[in-house]
N, C-alpha and C positions, 0 to 999 in steps of 0.2 A: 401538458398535463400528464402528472404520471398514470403508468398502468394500473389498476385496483391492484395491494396486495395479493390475492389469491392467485392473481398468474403470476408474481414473483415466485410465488410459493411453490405453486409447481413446477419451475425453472428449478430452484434447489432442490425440490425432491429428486428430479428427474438425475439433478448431478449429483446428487449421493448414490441414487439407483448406479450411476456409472462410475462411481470412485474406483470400484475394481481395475477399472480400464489404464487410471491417471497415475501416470508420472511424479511424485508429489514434487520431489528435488529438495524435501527435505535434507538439513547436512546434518540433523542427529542433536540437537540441542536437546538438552534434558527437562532445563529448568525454564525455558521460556516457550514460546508457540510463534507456528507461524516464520522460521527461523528459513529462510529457501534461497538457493542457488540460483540465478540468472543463466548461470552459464550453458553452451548446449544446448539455445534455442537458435534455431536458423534464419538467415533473412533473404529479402526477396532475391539477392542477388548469388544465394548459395554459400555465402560463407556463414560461418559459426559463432555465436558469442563466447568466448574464451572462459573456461573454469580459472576460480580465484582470481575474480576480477569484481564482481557485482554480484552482492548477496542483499536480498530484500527482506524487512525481520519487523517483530513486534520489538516492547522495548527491554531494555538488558539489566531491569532492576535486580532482577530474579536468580541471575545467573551462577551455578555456583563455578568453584575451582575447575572442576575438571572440564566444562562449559568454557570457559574462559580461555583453557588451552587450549580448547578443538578451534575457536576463532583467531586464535593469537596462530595455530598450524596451517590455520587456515588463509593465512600470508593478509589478514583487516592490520590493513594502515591507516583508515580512516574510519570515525563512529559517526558519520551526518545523522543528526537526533530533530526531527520536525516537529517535535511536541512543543507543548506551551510552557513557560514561565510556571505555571503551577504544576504542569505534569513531571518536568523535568525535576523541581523540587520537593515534590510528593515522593517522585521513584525515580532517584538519581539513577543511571546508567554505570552497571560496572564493566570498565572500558577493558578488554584487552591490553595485554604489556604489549608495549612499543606503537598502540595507535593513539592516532592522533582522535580527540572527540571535539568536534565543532556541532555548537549550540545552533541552530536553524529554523525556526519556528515559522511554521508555514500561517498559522492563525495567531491571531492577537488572544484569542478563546480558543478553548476546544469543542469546534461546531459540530463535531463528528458525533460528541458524548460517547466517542469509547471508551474514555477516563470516567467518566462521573459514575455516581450511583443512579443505579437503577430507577430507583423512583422518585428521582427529580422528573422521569417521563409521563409520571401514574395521571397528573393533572389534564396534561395535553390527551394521554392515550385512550380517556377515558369520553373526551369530547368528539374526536373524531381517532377509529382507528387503525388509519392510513397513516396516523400521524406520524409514526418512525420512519416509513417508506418516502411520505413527502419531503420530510424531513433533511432524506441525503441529497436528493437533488438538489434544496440551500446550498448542502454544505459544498458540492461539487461543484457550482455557481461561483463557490466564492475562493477555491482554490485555481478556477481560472481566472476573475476578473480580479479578485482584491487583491491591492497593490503588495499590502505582506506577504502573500502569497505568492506572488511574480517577484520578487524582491528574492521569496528563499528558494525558489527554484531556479533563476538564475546563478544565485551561491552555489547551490548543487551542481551545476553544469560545470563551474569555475571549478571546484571540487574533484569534478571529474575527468577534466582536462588534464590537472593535473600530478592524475593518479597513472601515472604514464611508464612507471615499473615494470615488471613482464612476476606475476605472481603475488601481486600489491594486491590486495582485494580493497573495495570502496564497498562500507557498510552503511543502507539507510532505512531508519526506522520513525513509526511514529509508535503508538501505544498498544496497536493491536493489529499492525502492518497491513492494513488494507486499506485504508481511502489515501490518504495522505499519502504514505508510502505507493499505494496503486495507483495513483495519477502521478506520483512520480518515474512509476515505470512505466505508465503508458508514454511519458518524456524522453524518457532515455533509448527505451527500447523503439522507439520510432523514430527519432534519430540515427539510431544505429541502420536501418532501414528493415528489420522485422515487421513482417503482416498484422495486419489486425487481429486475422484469426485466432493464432501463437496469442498477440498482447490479449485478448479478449479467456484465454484458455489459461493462461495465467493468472490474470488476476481472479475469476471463480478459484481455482485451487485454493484459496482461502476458506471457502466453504467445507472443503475438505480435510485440512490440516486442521482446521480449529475448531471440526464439529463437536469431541467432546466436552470442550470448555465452554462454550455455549448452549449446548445439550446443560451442564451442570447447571450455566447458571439460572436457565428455565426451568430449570424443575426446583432449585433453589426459589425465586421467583413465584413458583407457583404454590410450594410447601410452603411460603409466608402468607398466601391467598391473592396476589394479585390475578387480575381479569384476565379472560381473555386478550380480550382487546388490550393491555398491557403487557401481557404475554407477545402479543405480536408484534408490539412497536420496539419490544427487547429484542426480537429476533430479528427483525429489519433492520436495525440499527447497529445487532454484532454481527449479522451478517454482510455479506455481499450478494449482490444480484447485477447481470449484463446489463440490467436496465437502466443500475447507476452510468456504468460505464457508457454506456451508449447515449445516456443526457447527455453527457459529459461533450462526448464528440458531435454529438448535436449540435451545443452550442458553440463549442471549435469551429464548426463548419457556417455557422448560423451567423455568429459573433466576428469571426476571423478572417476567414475565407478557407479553414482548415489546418489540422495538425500540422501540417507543414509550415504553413504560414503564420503559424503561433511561434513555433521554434526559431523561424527568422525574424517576426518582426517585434515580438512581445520575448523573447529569453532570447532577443538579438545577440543567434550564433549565425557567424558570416559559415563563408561555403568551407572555408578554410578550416573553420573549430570541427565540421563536422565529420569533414575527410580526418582528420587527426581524434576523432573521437571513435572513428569506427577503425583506423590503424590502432587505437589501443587496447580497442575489446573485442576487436576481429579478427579472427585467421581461417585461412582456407580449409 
């Protein structure tokens, strides 16, 4: 059962109170949000994730010219896009020259509702309202068990393998780079063998990078008069909180026998893909 909202809540205030301190690894994208560097996080064993290698991002609808060349300089030979069939053709992705964009759709829907409008929630938020907060742990549920979803995160791993260049960067996004995309880099980045801490310190930075377009769209939200409780279930649903993250590995651990044991036996990568996945994004 989840937490009551209000200790999510205070988990995000506390990490704004700390934004001073973070790192963000933002790479400077103009027209889109949430656009961040993998590279330069360390793993258990002391080596380093390689810059212009893995960059985790919202999506590229938005992007203008000069956007377009910081990622095409930024050595993206691949666009992996996890959005759905509607989001993909609501807000095409303008790909960089010279990468490759592979369609990947983690969800048959988008259960996240990072894409939808706002008040397709108003109904649910207004009966119970936890309901945005409950809400993710569905949707975290179903990017590990549903087969679409083990389906496109496998692709991403294949993807990844063989992005094996030395300054090829692998770009992947969903709509608002944090669920989908953030359990894609709890994937990779555990693989590579980075701590949970780092993967856990990471994916909040989303709460940081995207707090004023979420800030907007609350008080947008709120100048139309939606509730409180509507209010909340927006903010738990564009946000991030550890507690998704940590459902998450819950039920890895619960479901699986653990992260580890997902990677092997559910995105069956032998011992082989992984030694050759951390020769590609690691160096001393």
């Amino acid at each position: 059962t989840p937490k009551p909202s209000s200790a999510a809540s205070d988990v995000y205030k506390r990490q704004i109170l700390m934004s001073e301190n973070y790192e963000t690894k933002l790479i400077g994208i103009q027209n889109g949000r949430n656009f961040r560097e993998l590279g330069g996080y360390k793993t258990v064993s002391g080596q380093t994730i390689k810059y212009n290698k893995l960059l985790r991002t919202g999506n590229l609808a938005d992007l203008s010219s000069s956007d377009l060349e910081l990622l095409q300089n930024h050595g993206v030979k691949y666009d992996v896009d996890f959005r759905t069939e509607k989001e993909k053709n609501d807000h095409p992705d303008r790909v960089p020259e010279g990468a490759k964009y592979v369609f990947d759709p983690v969800f048959s829907d988008d259960l996240t509702n990072a894409s939808k409008g706002i008040f397709a929630l108003e109904e649910n938020a207004e009966k119970d309202p936890e309901f945005g907060f409950k809400h993710m742990f569905f949707a975290y549920e179903d990017m590990i068990n549903g087969q679409t979803a083990q389906k496109a995160y496998r692709k991403f791993f294949d993807l990844l393998l063989t992005n094996d260049k030395d300054k090829n960067a692998l770009l992947f996004h969903c709509t608002a780079g944090k669920d989908r995309t953030g359990f894609g880099a709890l994937l990779i980045l555990s693989a590579l063998g980075v701590p949970f801490t780092t993967i856990r310190y990471d994916y909040t930075l989303t709460n940081i990078t995207t707090k004023s377009f979420v800030d907007a769209m609350l008080k947008q939200a709120a100048a139309d008069g939606s509730s409180k409780r509507v209010l909340q279930s927006i903010k738990d649903i564009q946000s991030v909180y550890p507690e998704y993250l940590d459902h998450a590995v819950h039920v890895l651990n619960q479901q699986y026998g653990g992260i580890n044991e997902y990677l092997r036996s559910t995105m069956k990568l032998s011992s082989s893909d992984i030694m050759d996945l951390r020769r590609i994004y690691l160096e001393d």
